[in-house]
CHARMM-style PDB file with segment names, atoms N, HN, CA, C and O in Angstrom:
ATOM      1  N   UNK     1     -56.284 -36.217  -9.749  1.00  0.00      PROA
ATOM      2  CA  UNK     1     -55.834 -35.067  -9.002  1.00  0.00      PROA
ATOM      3  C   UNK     1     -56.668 -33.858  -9.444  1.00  0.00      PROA
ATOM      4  O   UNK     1     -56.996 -33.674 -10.616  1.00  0.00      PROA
ATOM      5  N   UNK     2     -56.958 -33.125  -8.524  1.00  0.00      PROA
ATOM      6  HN  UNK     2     -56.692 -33.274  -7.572  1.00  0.00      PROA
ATOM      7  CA  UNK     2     -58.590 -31.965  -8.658  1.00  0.00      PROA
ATOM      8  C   UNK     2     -57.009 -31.037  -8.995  1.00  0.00      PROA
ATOM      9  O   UNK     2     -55.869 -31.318  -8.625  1.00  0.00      PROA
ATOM     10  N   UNK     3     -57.467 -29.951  -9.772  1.00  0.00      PROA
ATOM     11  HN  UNK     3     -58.393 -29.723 -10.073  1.00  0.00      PROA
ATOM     12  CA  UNK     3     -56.472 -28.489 -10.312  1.00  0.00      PROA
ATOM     13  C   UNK     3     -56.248 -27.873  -8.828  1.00  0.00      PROA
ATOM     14  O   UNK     3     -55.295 -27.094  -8.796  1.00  0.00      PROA
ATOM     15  N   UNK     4     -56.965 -28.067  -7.507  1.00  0.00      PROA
ATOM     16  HN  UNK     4     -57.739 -28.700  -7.532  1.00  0.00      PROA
ATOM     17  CA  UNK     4     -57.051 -27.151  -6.128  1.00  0.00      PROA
ATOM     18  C   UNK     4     -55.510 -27.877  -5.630  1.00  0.00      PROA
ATOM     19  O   UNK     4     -54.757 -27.222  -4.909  1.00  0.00      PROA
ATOM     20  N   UNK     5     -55.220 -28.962  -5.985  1.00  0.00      PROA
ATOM     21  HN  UNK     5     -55.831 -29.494  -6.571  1.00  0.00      PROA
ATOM     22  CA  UNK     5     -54.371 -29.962  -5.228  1.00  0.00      PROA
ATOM     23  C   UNK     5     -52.981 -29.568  -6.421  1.00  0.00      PROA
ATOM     24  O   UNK     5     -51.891 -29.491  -5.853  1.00  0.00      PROA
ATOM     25  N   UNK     6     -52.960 -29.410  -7.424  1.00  0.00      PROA
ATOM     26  HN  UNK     6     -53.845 -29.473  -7.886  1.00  0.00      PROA
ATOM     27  CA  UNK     6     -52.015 -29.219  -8.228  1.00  0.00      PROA
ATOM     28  C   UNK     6     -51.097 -28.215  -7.938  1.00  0.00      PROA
ATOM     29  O   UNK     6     -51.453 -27.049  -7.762  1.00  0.00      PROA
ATOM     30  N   UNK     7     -49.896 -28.600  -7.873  1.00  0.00      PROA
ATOM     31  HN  UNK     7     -49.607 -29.546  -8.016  1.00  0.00      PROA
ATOM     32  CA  UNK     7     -49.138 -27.332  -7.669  1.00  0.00      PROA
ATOM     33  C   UNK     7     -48.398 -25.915  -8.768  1.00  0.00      PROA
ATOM     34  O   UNK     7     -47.923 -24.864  -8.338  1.00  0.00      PROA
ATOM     35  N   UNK     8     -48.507 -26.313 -10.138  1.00  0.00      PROA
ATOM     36  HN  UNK     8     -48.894 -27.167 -10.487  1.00  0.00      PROA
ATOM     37  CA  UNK     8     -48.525 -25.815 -11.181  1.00  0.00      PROA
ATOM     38  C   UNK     8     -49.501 -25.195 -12.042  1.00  0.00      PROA
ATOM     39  O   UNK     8     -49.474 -24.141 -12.677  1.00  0.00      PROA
ATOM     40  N   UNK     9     -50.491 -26.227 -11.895  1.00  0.00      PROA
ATOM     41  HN  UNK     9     -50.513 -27.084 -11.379  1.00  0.00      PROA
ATOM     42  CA  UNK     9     -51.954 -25.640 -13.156  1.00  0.00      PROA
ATOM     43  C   UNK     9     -52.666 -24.196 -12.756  1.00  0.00      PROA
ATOM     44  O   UNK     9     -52.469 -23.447 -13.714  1.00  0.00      PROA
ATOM     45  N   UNK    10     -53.243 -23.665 -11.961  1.00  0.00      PROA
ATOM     46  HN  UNK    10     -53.402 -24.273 -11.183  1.00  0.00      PROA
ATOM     47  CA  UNK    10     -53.138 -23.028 -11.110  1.00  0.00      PROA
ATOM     48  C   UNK    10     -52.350 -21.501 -11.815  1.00  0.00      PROA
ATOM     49  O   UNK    10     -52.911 -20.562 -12.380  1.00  0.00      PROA
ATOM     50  N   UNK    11     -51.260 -21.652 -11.599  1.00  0.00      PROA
ATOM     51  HN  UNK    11     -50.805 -22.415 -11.140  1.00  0.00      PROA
ATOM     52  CA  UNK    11     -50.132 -20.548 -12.056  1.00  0.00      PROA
ATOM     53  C   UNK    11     -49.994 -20.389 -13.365  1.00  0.00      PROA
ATOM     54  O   UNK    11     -49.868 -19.327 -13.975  1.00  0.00      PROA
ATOM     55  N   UNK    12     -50.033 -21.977 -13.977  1.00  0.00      PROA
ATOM     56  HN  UNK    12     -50.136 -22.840 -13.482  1.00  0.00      PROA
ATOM     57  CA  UNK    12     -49.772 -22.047 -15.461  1.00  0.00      PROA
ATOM     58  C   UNK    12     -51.188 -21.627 -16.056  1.00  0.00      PROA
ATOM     59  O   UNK    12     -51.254 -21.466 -17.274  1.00  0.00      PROA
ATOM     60  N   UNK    13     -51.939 -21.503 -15.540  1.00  0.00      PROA
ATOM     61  HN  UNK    13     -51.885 -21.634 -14.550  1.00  0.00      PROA
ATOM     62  CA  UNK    13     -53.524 -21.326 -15.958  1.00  0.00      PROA
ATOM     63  C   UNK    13     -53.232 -19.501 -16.432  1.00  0.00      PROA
ATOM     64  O   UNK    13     -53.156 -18.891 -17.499  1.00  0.00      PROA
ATOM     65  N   UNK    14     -53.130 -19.109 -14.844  1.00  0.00      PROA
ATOM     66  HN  UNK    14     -53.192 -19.604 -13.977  1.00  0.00      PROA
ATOM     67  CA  UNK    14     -52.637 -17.107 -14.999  1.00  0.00      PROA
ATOM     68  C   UNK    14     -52.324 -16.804 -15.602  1.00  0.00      PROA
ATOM     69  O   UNK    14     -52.804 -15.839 -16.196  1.00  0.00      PROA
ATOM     70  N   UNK    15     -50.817 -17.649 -16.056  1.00  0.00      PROA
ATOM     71  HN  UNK    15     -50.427 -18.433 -15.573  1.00  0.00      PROA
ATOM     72  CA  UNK    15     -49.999 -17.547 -17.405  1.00  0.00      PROA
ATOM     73  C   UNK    15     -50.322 -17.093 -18.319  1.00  0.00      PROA
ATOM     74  O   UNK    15     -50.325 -15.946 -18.767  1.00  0.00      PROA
ATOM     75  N   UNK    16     -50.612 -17.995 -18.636  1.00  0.00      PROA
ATOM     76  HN  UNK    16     -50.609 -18.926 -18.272  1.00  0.00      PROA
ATOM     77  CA  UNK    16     -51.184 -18.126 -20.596  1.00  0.00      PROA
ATOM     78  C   UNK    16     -52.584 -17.379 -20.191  1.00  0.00      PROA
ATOM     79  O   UNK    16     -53.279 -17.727 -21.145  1.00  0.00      PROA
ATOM     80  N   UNK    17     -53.454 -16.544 -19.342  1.00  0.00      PROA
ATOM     81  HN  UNK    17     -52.889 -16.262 -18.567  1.00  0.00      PROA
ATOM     82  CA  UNK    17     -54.062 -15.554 -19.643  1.00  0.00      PROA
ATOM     83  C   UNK    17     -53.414 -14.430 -19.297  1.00  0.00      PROA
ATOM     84  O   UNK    17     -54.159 -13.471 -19.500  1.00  0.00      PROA
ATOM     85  N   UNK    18     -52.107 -14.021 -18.761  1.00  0.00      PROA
ATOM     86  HN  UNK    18     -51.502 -14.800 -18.597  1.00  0.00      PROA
ATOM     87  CA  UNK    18     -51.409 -13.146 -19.043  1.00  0.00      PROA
ATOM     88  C   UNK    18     -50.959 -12.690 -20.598  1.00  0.00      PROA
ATOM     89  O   UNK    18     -51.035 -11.653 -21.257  1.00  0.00      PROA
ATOM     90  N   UNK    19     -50.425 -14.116 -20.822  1.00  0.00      PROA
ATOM     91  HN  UNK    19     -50.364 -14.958 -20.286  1.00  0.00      PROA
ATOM     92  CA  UNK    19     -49.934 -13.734 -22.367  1.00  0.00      PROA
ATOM     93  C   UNK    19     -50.576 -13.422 -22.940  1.00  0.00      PROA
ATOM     94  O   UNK    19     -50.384 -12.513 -23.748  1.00  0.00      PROA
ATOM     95  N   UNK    20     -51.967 -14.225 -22.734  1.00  0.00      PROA
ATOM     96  HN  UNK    20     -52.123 -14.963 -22.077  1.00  0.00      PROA
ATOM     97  CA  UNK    20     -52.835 -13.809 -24.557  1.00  0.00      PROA
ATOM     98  C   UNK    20     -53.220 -12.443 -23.990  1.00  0.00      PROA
ATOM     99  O   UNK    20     -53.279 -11.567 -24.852  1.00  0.00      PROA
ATOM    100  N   UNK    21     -53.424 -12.158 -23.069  1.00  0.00      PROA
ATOM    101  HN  UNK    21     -53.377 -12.870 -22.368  1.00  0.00      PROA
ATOM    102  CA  UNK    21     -53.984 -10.604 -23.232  1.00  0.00      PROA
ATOM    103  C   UNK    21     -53.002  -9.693 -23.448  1.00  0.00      PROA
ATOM    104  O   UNK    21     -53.364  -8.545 -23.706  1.00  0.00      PROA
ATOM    105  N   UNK    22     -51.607  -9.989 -23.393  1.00  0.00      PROA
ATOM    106  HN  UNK    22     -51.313 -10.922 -23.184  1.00  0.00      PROA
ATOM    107  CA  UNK    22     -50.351  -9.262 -23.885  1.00  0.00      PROA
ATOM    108  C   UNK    22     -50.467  -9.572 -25.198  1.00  0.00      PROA
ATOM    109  O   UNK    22     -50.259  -8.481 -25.728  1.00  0.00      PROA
ATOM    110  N   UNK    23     -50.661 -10.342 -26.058  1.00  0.00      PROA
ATOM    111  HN  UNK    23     -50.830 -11.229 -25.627  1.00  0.00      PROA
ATOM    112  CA  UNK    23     -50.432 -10.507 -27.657  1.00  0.00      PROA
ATOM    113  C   UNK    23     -51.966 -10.393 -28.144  1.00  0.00      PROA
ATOM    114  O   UNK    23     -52.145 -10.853 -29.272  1.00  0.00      PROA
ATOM    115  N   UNK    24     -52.821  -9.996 -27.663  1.00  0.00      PROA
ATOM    116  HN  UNK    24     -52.676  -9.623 -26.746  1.00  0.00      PROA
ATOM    117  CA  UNK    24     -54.063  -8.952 -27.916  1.00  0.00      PROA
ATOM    118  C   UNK    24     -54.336  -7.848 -27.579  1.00  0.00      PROA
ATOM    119  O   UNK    24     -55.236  -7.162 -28.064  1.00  0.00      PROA
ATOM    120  N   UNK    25     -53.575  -7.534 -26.686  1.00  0.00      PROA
ATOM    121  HN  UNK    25     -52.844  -8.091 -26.293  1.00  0.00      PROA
ATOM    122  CA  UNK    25     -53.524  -5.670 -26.781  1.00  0.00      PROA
ATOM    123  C   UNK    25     -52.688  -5.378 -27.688  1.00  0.00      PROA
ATOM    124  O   UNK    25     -53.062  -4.589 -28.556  1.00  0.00      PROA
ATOM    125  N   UNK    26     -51.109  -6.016 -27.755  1.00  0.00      PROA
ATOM    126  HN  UNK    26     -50.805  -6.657 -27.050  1.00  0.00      PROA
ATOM    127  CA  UNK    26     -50.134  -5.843 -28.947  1.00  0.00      PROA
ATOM    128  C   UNK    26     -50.535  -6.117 -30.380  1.00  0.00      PROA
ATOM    129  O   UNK    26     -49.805  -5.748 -31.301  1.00  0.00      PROA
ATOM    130  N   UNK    27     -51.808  -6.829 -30.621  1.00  0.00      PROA
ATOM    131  HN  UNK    27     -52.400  -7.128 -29.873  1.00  0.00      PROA
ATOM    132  CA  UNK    27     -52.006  -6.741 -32.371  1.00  0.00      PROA
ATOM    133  C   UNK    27     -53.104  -6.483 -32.567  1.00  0.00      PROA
ATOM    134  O   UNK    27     -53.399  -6.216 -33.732  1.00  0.00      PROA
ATOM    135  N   UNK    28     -54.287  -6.447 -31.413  1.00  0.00      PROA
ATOM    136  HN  UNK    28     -54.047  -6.664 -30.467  1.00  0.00      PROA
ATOM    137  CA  UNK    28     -55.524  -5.825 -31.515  1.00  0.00      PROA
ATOM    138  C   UNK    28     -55.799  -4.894 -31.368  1.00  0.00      PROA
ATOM    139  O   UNK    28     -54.909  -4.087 -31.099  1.00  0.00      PROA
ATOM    140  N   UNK    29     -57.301  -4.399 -31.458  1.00  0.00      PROA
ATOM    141  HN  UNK    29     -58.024  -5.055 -31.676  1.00  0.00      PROA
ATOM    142  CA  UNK    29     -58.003  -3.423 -31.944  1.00  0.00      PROA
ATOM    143  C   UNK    29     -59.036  -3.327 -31.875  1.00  0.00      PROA
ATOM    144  O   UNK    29     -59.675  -4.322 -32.220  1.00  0.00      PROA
ATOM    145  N   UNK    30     -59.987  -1.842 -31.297  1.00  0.00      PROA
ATOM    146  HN  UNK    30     -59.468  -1.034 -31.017  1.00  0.00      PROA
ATOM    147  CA  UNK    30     -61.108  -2.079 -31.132  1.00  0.00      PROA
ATOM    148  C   UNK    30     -61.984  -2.886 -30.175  1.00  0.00      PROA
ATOM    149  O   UNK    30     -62.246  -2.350 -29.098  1.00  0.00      PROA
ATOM    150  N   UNK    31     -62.434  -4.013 -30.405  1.00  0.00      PROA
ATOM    151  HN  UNK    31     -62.221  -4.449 -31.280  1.00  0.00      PROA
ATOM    152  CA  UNK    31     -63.274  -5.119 -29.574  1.00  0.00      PROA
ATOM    153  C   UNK    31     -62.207  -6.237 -29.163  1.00  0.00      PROA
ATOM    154  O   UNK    31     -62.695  -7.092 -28.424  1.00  0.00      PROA
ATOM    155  N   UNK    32     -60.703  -6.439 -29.514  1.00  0.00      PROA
ATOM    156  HN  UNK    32     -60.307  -5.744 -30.114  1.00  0.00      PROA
ATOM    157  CA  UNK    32     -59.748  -6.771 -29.096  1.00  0.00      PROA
ATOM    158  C   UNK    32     -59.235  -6.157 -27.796  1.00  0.00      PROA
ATOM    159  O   UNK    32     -58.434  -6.751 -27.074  1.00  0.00      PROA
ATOM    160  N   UNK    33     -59.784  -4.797 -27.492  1.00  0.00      PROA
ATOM    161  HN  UNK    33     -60.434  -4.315 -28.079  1.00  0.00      PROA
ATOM    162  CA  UNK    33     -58.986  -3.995 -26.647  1.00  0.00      PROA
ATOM    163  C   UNK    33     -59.737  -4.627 -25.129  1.00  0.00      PROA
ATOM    164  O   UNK    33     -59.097  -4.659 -24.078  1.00  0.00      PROA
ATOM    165  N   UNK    34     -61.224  -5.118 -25.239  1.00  0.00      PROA
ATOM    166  HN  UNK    34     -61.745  -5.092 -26.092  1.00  0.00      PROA
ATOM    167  CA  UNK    34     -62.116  -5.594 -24.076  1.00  0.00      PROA
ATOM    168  C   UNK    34     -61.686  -6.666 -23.654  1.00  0.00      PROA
ATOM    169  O   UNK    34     -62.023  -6.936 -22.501  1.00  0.00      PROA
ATOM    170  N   UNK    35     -60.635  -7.861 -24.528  1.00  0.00      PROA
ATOM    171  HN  UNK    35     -60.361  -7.641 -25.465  1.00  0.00      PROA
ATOM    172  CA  UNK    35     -60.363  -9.054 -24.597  1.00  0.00      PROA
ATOM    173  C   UNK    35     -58.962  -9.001 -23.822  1.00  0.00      PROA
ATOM    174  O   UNK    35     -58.662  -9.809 -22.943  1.00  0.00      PROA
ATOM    175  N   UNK    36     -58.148  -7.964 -24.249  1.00  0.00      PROA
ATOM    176  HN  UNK    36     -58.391  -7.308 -24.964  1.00  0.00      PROA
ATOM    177  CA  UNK    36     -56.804  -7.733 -23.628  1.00  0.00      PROA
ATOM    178  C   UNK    36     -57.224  -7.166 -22.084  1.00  0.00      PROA
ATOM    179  O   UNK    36     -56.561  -7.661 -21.172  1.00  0.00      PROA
ATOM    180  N   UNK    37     -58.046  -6.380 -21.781  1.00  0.00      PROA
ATOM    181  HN  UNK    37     -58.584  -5.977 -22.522  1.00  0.00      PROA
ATOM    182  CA  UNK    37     -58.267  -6.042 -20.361  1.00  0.00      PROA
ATOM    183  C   UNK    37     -58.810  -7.176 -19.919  1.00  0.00      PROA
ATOM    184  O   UNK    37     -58.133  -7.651 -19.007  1.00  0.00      PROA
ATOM    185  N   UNK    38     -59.561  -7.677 -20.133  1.00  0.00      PROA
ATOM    186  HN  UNK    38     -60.111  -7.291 -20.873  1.00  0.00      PROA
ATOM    187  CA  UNK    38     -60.138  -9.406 -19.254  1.00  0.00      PROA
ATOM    188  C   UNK    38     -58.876 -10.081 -19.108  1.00  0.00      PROA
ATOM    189  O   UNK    38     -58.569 -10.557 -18.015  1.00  0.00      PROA
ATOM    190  N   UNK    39     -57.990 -10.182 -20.269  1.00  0.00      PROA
ATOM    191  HN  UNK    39     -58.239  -9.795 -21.157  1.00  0.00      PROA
ATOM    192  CA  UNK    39     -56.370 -11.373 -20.114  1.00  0.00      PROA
ATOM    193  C   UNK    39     -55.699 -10.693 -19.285  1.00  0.00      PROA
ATOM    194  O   UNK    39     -54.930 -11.357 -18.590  1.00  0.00      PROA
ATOM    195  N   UNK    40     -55.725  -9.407 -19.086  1.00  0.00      PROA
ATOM    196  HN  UNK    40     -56.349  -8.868 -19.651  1.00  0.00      PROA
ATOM    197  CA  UNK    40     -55.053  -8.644 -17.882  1.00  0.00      PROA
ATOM    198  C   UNK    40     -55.292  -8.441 -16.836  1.00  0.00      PROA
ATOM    199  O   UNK    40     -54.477  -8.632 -15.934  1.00  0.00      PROA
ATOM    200  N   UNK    41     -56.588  -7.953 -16.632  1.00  0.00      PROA
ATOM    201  HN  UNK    41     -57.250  -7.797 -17.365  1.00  0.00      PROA
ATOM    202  CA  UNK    41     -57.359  -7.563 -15.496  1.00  0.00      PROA
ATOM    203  C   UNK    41     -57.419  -9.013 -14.357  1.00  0.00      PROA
ATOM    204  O   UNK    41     -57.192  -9.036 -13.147  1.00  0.00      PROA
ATOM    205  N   UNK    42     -57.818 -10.154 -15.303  1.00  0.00      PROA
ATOM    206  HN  UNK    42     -58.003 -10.135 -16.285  1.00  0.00      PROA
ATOM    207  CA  UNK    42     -58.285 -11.323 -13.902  1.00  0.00      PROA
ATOM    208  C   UNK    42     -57.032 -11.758 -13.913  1.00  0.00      PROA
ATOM    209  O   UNK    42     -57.211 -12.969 -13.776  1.00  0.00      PROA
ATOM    210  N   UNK    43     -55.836 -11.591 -13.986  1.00  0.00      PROA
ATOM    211  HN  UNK    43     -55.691 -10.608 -14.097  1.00  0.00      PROA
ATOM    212  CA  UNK    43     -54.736 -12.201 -13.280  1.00  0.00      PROA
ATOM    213  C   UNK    43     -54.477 -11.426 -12.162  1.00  0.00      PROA
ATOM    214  O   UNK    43     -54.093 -11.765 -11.042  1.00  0.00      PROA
ATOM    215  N   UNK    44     -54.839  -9.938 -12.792  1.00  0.00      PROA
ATOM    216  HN  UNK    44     -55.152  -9.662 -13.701  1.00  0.00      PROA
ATOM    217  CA  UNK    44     -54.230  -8.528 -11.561  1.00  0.00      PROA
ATOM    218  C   UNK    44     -55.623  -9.253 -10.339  1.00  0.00      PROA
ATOM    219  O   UNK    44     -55.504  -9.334  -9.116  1.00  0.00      PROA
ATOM    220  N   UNK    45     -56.580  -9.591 -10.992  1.00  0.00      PROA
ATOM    221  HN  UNK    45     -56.677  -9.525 -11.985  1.00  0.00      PROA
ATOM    222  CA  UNK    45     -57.778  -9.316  -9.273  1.00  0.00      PROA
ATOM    223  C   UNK    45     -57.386 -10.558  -8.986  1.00  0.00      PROA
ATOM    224  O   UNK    45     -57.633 -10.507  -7.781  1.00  0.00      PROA
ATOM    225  N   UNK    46     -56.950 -11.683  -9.158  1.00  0.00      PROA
ATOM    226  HN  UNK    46     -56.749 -11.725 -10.137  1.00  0.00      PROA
ATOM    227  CA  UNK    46     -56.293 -12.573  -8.651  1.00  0.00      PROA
ATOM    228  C   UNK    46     -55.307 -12.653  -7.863  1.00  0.00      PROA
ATOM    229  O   UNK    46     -55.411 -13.287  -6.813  1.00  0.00      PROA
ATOM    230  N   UNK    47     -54.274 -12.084  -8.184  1.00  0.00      PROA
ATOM    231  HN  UNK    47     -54.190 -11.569  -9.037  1.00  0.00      PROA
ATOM    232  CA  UNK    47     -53.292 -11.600  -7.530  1.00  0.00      PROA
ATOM    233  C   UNK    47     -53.396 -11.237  -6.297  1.00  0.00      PROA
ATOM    234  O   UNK    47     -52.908 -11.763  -5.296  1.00  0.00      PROA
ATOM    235  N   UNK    48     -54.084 -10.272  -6.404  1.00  0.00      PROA
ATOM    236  HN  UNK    48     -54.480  -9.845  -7.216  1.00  0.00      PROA
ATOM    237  CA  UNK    48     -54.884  -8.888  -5.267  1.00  0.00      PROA
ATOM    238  C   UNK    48     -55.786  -9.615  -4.778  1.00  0.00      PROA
ATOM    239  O   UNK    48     -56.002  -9.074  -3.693  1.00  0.00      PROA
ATOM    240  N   UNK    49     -56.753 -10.869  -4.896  1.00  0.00      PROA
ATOM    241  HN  UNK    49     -56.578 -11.308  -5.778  1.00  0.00      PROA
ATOM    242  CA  UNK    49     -57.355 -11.090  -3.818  1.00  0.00      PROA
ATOM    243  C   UNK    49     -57.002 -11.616  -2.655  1.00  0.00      PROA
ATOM    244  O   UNK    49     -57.914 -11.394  -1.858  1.00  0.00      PROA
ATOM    245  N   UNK    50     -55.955 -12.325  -2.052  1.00  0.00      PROA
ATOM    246  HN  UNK    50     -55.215 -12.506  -2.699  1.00  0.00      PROA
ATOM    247  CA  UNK    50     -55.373 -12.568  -0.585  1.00  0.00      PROA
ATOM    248  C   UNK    50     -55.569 -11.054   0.026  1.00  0.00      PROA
ATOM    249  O   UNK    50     -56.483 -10.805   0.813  1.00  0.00      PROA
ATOM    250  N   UNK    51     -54.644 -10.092  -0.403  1.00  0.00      PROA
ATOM    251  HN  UNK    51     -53.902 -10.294  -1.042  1.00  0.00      PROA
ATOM    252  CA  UNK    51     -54.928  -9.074   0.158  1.00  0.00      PROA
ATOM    253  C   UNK    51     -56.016  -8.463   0.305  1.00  0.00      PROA
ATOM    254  O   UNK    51     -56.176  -7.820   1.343  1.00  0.00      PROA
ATOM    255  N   UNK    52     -57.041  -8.500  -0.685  1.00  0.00      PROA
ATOM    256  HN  UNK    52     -56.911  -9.022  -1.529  1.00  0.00      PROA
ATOM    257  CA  UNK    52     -58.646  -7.711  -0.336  1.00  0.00      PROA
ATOM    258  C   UNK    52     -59.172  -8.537   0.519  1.00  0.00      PROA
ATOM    259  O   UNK    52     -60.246  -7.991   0.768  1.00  0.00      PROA
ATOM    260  N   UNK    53     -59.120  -9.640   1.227  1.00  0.00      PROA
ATOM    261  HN  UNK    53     -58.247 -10.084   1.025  1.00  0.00      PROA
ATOM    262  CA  UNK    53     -59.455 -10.399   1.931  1.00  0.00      PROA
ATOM    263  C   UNK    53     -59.161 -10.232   2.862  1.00  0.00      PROA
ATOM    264  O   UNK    53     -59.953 -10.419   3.786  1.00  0.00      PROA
ATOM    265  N   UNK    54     -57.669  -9.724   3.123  1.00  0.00      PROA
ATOM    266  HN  UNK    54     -57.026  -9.571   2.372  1.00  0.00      PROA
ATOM    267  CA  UNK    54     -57.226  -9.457   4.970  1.00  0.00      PROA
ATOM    268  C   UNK    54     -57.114 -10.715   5.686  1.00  0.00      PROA
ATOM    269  O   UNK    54     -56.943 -11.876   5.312  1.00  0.00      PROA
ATOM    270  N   UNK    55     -57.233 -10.259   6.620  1.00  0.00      PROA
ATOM    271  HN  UNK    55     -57.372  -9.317   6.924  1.00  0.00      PROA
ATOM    272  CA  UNK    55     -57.167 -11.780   7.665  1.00  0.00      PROA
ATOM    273  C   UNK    55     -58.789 -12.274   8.076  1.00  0.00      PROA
ATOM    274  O   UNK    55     -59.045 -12.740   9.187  1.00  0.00      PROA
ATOM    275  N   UNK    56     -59.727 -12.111   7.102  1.00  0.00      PROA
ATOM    276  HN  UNK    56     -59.519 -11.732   6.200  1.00  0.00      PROA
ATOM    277  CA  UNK    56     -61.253 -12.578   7.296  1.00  0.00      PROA
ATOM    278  C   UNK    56     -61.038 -13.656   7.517  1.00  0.00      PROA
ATOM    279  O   UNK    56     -61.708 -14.188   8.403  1.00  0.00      PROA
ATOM    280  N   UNK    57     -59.976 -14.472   6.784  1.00  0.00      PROA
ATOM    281  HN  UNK    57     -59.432 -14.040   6.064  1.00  0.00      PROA
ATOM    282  CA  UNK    57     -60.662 -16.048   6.575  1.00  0.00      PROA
ATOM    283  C   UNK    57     -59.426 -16.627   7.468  1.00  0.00      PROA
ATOM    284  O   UNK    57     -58.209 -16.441   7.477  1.00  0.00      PROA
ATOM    285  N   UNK    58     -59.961 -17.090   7.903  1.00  0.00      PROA
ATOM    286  HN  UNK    58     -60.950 -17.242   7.895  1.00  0.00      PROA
ATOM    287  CA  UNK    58     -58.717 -18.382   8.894  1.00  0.00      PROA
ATOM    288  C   UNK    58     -58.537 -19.651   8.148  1.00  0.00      PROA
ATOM    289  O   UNK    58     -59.389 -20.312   7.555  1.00  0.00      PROA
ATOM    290  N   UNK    59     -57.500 -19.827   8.263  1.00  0.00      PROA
ATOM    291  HN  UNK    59     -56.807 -19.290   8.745  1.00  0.00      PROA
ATOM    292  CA  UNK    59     -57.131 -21.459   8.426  1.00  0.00      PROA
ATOM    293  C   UNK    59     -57.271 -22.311   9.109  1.00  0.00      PROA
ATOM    294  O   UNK    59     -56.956 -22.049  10.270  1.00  0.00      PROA
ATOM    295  N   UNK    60     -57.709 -23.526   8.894  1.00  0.00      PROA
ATOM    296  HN  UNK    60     -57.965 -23.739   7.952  1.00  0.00      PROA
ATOM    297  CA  UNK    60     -58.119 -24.449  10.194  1.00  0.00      PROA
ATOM    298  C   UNK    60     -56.771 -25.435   9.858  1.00  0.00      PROA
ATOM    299  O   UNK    60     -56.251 -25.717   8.779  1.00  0.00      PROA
ATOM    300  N   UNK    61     -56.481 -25.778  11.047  1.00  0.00      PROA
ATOM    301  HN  UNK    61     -56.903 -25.549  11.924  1.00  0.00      PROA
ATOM    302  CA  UNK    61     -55.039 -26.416  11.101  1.00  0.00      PROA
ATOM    303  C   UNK    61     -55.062 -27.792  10.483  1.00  0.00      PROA
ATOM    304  O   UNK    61     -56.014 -28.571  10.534  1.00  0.00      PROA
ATOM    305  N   UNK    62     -54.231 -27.940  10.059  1.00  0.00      PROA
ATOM    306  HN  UNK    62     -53.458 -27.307  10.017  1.00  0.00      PROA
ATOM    307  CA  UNK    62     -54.114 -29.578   9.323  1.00  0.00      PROA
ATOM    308  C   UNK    62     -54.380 -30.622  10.187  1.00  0.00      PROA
ATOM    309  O   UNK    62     -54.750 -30.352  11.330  1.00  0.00      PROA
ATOM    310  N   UNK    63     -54.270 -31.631   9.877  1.00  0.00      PROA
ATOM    311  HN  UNK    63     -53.970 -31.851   8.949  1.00  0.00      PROA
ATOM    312  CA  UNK    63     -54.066 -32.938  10.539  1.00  0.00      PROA
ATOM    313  C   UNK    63     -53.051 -33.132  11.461  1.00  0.00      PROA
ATOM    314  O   UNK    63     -53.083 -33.363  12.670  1.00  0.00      PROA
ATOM    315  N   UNK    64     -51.689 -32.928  10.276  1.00  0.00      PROA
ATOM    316  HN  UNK    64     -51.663 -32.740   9.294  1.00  0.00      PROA
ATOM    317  CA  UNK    64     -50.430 -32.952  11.391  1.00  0.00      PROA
ATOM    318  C   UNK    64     -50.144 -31.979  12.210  1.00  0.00      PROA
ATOM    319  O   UNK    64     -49.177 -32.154  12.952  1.00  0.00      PROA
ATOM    320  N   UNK    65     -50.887 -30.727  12.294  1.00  0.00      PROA
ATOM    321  HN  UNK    65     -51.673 -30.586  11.691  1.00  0.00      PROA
ATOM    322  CA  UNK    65     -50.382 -29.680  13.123  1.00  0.00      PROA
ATOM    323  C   UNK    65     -51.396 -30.128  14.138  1.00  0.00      PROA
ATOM    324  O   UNK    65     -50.899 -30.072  15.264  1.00  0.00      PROA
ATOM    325  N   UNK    66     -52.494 -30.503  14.143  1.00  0.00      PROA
ATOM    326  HN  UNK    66     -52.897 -30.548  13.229  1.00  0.00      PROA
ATOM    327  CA  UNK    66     -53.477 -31.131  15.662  1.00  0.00      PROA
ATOM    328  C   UNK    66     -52.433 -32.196  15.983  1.00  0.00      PROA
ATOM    329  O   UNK    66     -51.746 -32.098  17.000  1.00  0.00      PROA
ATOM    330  N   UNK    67     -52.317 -33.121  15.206  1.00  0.00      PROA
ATOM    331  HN  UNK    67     -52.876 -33.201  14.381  1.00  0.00      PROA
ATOM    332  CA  UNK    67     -51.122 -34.430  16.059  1.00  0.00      PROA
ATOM    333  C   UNK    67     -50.137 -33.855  17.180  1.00  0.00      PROA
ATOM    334  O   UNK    67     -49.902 -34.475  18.217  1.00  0.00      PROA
ATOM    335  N   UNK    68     -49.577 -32.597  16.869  1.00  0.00      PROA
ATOM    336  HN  UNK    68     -49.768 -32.093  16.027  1.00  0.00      PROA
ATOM    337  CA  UNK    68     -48.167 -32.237  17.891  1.00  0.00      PROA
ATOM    338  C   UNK    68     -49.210 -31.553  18.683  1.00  0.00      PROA
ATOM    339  O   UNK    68     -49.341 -31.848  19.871  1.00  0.00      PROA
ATOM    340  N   UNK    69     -49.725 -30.944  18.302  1.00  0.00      PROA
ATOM    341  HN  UNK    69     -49.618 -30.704  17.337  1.00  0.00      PROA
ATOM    342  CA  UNK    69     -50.250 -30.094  19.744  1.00  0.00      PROA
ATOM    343  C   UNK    69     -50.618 -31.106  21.047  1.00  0.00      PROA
ATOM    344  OT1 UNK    69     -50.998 -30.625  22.114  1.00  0.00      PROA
TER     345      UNK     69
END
């Protein structure tokens, strides 16, 4: 099973770079502080990318949604 097909890893991935950049801004310092904005920052532009995207990208319909039509 590829991580694209997983329905957990994915989220659980965000996770745990949420946390560590929460328990490296909370005990770091200095060159710690660049490490806590990366554990923070790419969950936030993650988040936020569906929306910076808009409706550019389409979906092409599944399999079963061509079957009923």
């Amino acid at each position: 099973m590829s991580w694209r097909r997983s329905t957990f890893l994915l989220p659980l991935l965000i996770a745990l770079l949420s946390g560590a950049g929460l328990i490296v801004a909370l005990f770091g310092d200095g060159a710690w502080d660049m490490l806590s904005w990366l554990g923070l920052g790419i969950p936030a532009v993650l988040g936020c990318w569906p929306l910076l995207l808009g409706g550019k990208r389409s979906r092409q319909p599944t399999a079963a949604a061509r079957r009923t039509e």
